[in-house]
C-alpha positions in Angstrom: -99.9 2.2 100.3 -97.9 3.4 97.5 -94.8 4.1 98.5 -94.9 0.5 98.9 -95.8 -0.5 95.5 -93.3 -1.4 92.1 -95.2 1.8 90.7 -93.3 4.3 92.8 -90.2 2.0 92.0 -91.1 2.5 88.6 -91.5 6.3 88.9 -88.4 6.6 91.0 -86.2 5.1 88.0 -88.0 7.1 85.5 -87.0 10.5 87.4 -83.2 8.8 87.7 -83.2 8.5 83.7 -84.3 11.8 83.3 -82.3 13.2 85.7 -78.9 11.2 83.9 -80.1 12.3 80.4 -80.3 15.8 81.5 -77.0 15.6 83.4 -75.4 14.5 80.5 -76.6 17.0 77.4 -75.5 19.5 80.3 -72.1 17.9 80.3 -72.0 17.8 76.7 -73.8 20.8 75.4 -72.7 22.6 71.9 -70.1 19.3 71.0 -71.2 17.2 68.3 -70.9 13.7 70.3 -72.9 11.2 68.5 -72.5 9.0 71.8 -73.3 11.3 74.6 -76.6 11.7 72.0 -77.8 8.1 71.6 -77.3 7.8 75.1 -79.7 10.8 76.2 -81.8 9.9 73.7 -82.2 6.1 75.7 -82.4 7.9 78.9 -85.3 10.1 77.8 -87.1 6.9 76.1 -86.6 5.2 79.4 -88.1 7.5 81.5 -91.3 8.1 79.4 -91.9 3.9 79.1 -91.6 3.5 82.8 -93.5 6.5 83.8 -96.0 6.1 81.2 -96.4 1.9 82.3 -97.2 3.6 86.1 -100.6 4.6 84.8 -101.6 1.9 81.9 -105.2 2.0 83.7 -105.4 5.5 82.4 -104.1 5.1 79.1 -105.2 2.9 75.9 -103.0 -0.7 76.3 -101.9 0.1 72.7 -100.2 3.1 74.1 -99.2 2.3 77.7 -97.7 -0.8 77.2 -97.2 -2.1 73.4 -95.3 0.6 72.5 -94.0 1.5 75.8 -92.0 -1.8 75.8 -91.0 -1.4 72.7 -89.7 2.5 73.4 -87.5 0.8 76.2 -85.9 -2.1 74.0 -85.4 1.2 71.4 -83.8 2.5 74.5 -81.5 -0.2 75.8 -80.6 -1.1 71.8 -79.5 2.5 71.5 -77.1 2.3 74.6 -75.2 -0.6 72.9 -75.1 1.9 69.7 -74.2 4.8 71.7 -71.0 2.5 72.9 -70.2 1.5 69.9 -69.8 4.9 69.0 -66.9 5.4 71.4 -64.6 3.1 69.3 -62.4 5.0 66.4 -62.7 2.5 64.7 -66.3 2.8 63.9 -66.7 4.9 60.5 -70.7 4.3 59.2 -72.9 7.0 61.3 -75.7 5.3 61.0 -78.0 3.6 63.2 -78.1 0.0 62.7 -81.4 -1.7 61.2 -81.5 -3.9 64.2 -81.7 -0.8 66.7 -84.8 0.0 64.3 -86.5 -2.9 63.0 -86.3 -5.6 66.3 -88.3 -2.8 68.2 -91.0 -2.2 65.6 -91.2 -6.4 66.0 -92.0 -6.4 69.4 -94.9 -3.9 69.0 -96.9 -5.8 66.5 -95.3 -9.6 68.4 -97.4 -7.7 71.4 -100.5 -6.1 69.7 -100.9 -9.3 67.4 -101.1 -11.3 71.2 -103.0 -8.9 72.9 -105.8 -8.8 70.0 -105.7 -12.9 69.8 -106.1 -12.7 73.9 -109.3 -10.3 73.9 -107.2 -7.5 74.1 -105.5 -8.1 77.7 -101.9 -8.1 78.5 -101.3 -12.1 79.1 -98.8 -13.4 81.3 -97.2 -14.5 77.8 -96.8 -11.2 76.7 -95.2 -10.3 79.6 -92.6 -12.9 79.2 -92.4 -12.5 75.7 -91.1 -8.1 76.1 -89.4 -9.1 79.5 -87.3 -11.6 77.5 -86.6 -9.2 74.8 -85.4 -6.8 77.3 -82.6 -9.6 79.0 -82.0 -10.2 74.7 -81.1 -6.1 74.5 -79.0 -6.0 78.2 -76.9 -9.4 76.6 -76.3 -7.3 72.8 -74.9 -4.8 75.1 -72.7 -6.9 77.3 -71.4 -7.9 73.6 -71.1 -4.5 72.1 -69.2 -3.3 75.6 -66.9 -6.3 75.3 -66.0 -5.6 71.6 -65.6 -1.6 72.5 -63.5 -2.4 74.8 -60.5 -3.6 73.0 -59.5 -0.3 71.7 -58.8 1.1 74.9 -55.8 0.1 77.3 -57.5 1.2 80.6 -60.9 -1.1 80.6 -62.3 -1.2 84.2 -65.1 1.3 83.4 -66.2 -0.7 80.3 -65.4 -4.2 82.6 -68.1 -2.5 85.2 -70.8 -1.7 82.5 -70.3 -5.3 81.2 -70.7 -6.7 84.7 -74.2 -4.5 84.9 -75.8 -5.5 81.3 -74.9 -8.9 82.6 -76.9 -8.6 85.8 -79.3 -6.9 84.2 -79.9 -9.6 81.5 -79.8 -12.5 84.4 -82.4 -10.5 86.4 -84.9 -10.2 83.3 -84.4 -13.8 82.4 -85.6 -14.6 86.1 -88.0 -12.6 85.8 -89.4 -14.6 82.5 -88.9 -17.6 84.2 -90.9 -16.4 87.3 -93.9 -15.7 84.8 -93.7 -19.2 83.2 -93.7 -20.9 86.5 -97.0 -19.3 87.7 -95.3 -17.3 90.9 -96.0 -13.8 89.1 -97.2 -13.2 85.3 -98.0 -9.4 86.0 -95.4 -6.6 86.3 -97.2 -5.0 89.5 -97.5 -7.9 91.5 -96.6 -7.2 95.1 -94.5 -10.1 95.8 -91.3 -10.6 97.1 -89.0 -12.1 94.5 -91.1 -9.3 91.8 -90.6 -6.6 94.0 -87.2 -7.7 94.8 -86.2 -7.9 90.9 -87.7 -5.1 90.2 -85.7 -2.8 92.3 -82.6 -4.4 91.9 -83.3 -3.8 87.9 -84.2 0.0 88.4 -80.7 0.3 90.6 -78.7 -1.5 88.0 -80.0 0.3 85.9 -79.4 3.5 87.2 -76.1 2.7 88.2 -75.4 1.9 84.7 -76.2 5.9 83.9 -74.1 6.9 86.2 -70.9 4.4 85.1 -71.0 5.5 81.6 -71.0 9.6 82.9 -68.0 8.4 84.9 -66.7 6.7 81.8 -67.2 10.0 79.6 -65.6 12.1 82.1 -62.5 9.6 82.4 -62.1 9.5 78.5 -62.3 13.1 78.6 -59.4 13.5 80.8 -57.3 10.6 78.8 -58.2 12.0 75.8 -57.0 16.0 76.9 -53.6 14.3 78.5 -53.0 12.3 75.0 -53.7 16.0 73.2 -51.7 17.9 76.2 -48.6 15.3 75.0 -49.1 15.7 71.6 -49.2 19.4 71.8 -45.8 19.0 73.4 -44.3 17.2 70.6 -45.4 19.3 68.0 -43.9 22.7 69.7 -41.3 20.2 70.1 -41.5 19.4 66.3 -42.2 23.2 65.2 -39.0 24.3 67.2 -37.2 22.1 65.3 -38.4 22.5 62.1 -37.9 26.4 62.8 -34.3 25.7 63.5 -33.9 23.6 60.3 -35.9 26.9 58.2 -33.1 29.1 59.7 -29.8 27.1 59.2 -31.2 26.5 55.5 -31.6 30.1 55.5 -28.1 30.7 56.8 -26.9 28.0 54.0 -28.5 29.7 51.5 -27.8 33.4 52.2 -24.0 32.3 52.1 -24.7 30.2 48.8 -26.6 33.2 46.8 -23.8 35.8 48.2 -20.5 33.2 47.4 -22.5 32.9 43.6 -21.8 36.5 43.8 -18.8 37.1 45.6 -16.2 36.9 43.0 -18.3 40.0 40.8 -18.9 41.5 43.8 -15.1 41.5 44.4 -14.0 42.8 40.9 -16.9 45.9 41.8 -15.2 46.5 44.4 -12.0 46.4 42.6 -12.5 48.9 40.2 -13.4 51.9 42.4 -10.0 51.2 44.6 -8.2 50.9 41.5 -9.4 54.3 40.2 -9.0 55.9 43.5 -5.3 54.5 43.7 -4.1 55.7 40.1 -6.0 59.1 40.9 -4.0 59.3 44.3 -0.8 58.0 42.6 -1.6 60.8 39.5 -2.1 63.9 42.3 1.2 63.2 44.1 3.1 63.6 40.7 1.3 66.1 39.8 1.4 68.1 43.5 5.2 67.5 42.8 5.5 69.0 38.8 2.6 71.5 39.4 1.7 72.2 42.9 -0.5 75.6 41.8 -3.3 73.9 39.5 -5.8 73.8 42.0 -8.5 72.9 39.4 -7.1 69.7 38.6 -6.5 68.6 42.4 -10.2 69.6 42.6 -11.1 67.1 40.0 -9.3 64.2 40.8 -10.8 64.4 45.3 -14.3 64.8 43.4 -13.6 61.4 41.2 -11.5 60.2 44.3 -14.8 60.5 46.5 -17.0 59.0 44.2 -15.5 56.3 43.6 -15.0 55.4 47.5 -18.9 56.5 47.6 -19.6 53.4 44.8 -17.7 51.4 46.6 -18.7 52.3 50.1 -22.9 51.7 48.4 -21.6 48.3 47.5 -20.5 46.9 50.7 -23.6 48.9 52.8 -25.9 47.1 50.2 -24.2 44.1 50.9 -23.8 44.5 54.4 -27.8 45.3 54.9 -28.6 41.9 53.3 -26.3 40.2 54.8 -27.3 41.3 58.4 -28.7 38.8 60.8 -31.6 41.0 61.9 -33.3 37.5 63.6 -37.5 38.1 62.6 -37.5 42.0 63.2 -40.7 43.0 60.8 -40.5 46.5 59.5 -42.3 48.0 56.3 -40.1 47.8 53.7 -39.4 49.9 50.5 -40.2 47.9 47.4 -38.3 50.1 45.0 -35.2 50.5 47.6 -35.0 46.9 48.3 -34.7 45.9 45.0 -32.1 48.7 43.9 -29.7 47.2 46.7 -29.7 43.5 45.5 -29.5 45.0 41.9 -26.3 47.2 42.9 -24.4 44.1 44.5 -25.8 42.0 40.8 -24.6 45.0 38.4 -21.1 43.2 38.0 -22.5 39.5 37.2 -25.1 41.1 35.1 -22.2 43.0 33.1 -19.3 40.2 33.0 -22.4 37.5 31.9 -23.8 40.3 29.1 -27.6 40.8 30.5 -29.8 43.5 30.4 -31.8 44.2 33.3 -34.8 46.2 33.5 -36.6 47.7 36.5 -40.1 49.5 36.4 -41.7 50.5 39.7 -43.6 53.2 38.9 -44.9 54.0 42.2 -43.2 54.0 46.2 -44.9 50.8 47.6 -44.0 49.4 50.7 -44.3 45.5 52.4 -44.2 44.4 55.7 -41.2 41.8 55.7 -37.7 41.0 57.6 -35.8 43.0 54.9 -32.9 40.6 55.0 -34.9 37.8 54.5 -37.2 39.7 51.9 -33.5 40.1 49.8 -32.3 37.0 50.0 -35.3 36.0 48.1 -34.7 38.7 45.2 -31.1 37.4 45.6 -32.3 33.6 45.0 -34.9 34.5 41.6 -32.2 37.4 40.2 -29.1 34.6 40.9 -31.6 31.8 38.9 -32.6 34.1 36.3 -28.7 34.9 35.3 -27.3 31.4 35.8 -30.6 30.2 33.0 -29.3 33.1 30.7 -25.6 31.6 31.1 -26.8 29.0 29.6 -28.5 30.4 26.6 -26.8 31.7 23.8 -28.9 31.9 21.0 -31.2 34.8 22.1 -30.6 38.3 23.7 -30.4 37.7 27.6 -32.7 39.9 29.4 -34.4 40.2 32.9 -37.3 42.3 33.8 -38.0 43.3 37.0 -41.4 44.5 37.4 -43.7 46.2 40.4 -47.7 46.8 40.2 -50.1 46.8 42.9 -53.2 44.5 42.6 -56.2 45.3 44.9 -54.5 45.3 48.2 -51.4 43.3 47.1 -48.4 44.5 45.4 -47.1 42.0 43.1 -43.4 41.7 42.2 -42.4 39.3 39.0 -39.1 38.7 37.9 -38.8 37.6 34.4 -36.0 36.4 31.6 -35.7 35.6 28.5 -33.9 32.1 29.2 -34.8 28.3 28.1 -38.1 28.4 30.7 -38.6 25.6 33.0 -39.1 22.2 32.0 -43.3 21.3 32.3 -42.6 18.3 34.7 -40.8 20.6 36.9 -42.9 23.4 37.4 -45.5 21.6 40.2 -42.5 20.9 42.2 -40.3 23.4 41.6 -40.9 25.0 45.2 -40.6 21.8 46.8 -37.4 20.9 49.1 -34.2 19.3 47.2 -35.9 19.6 44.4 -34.0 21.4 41.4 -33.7 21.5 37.4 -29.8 22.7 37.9 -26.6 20.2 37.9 -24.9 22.0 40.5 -28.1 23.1 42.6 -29.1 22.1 46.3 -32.6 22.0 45.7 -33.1 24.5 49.0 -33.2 28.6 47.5 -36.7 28.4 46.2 -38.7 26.1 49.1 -36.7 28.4 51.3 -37.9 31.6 49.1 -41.9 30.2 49.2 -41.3 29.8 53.0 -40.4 33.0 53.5 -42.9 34.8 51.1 -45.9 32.5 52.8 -44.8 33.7 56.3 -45.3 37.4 55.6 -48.8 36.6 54.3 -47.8 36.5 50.6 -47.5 33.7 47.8 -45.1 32.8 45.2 -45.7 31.0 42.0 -44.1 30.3 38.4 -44.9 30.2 34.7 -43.6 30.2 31.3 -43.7 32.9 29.1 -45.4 33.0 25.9 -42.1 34.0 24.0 -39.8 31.8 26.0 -38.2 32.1 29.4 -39.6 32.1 33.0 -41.5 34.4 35.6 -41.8 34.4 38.9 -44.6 36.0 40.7 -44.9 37.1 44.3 -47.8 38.8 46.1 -47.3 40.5 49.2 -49.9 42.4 51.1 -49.6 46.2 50.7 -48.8 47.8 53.8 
């Protein structure tokens, strides 16, 4: 009867591989696991040598059993390189010639046998693929063992090593029953074949199962380690955020104190007008109350200059607002005029021409405080290099084009340039050409210019002095 044959044992095990194999691309569909892959791939080789052994009687020998036993050692030598493939430390890709070359042995080892035998299937060649079989089941107990030590929680990989043992011990008794006369055919209905033979196809099996357990148990380590990681970068990006915005904070007061005592003395002058005007029309409303004319004249120079001076502090107030990371579109032109209205004094006392050319109203999308402090940063670096240069006339051009879809800003002087083995690091942090400088205004400026989408980058000009270039998407 034969449900009570080692065939239907046979065909039972071969439906269990296919079934794991098929489990398993399911579970690992569209992800490029080199693992999960060598291991379908010995699943799907084990069911067709088993299946395909059932019915040899039907099938040339050359087929049913020469190469089927050497399409399960293929299979059981690409478990031991699918677990080898779980360790990081493994880098080559490749299969290993031994995975290759030891099963193409045992195909022409058989066949060479078979043809010196008449062509039958010999108890010896029995023995000869059942030992290579036990062989493959020990290489894997090794590889396991080996695998094993890069990971901290080891029962799974203790279990699989326990079954490749038993596996291996089970095949070696089986050899040993075939040298001893009690069974040299696979099929042979007695009871210590039958019983090995069954215990081999539910080790087997079992050994499926273990390493879809041991997947799915990586898995969940490996998303907790990336859950924890995630964590501390947020952590990390929260705090590198809150270092970005107390350098900001640093370097906003650093660019406005560079200009505070100019700013000051702009400030000065208006008050000082509008004081001797005031002081002049209470003399005169004294000596010559009637001459409206003149009263007229000195409220309209009165009110302008309290308008300069009221522009001045608005300007600076607007740049020096904390509007946190409120993104508006921006005016190019107007933006610029304000942090050239708070420089005017410096520009004077320090003897610099400044030009501005924006022939067209373009507009960015930018925090406009933050957008400022980075004209503040490149107009405050181009007038401290032209304090320093006296030979040449000092000049700084400011000038607006739009590229494409990118409006392109570059700020320009005619100072002593920047030195060649500065100018790949010059936007890197605490890193500065100046004496007195902190090393933080143009990281922080590139920061700021990357986060709105843009870039920022430097150059020498042909006729001396330096130029700074930032893109911005057009809004």
């Amino acid at each position: 009867m034969i449900l009570s044959t080692i065939q239907t044992i046979f065909l039972l095990y071969s439906a269990l591989s296919l079934a794991a194999g098929v489990l398993i691309a399911s579970l690992f569909w569209g992800k490029n696991d080199l693992s999960a892959k060598l291991w379908i791939y010995g699943c799907f080789l084990t069911s067709i040598a088993t299946s395909v052994t059932v019915f040899r009687s039907e099938i040339p020998v050359v087929i049913s059993y020469s190469l089927m036993v050497s399409f399960e050692l293929l299979s059981i030598l690409l478990f031991s390189e699918s677990l080898k493939r779980l360790s990081n430390n493994v880098i080559d890709k490749n299969i290993h010639w031994i995975t290759l070359v030891v099963p193409i042995s045992l195909f022409l080892v058989v066949e060479v046998k078979r043809f010196i035998s008449g062509g039958v299937v010999t108890p010896e060649i029995t023995a000869i693929s059942t030992f290579a079989f036990g062989a493959g089941n020990l290489y894997c107990l090794y590889q396991v063992r080996i695998v094993s030590k890069d990971f901290s929680n080891r029962i799974f990989f203790n279990f699989l090593a326990v079954i490749f043992g038993l596996s291996s011990m089970l095949y070696f008794l089986r050899v040993l029953n075939v040298f001893t006369g009690y069974s040299g055919f696979v099929f042979d209905l007695k009871p210590y074949n039958l019983i090995i033979w069954f215990s081999l196809s539910l080790l087997n099996s079992i050994r499926n199962l273990t390493y879809i357990v041991l997947r799915l148990h990586l898995g969940l380590s490996e998303y907790g380690r990336l859950n924890n990681m995630n964590i501390r970068l947020s952590n990390s990006l929260e705090e590198r955020n809150g270092m970005i915005m107390s350098l900001q904070k640093l370097n906003k007061s650093a660019s406005i104190n560079a200009l505070a005592s100019t700013i000051a003395h702009e400030i000065n002058q208006p008050l000082g007008a509008t004081r001797l005007n005031a002081q002049f029309a209470e003399m005169k409303l004294e000596s010559d109350p009637g001459n409206v004319s003149l009263f007229k004249d000195l409220i309209r120079t009165i009110l302008s200059d309290i308008n300069r001076a009221s522009t001045i502090v608005q300007n600076l107030s607007r740049i020096t607002a904390n509007k946190g990371s409120v993104v508006t579109k921006v005016s190019v032109q107007d933006s610029v005029n304000e942090v050239i209205e708070i420089s005017l004094s410096k520009l004077r006392a320090s003897k610099i021409e400044l030009k501005f050319e924006c022939a067209d109203e373009h507009q960015i999308v930018v925090n406009q405080s933050e957008w400022q402090q980075v004209l503040i940063n490149l107009l405050n670096n181009a007038i401290e290099a032209l304090e320093q240069n006296e030979s040449r006339q000092k000049t700084i051009a400011i000038l607006v084009t739009k590229r494409n879809t990118n409006i392109e800003i570059s700020i320009e002087d005619s100072g002593p340039g920047i030195p060649e083995s500065h100018q790949s690091q010059i936007f890197e942090l605490l890193v500065t050409n100046k004496d007195a400088g902190s090393g933080i205004g143009l990281w922080l400026s590139k920061n700021i210019i990357n986060r709105f989408g843009g870039n920022i980058k430097v150059h020498n000009k042909i006729d001396g002095g330096a130029c700074f270039v930032i893109e911005l998407p057009s809004a």
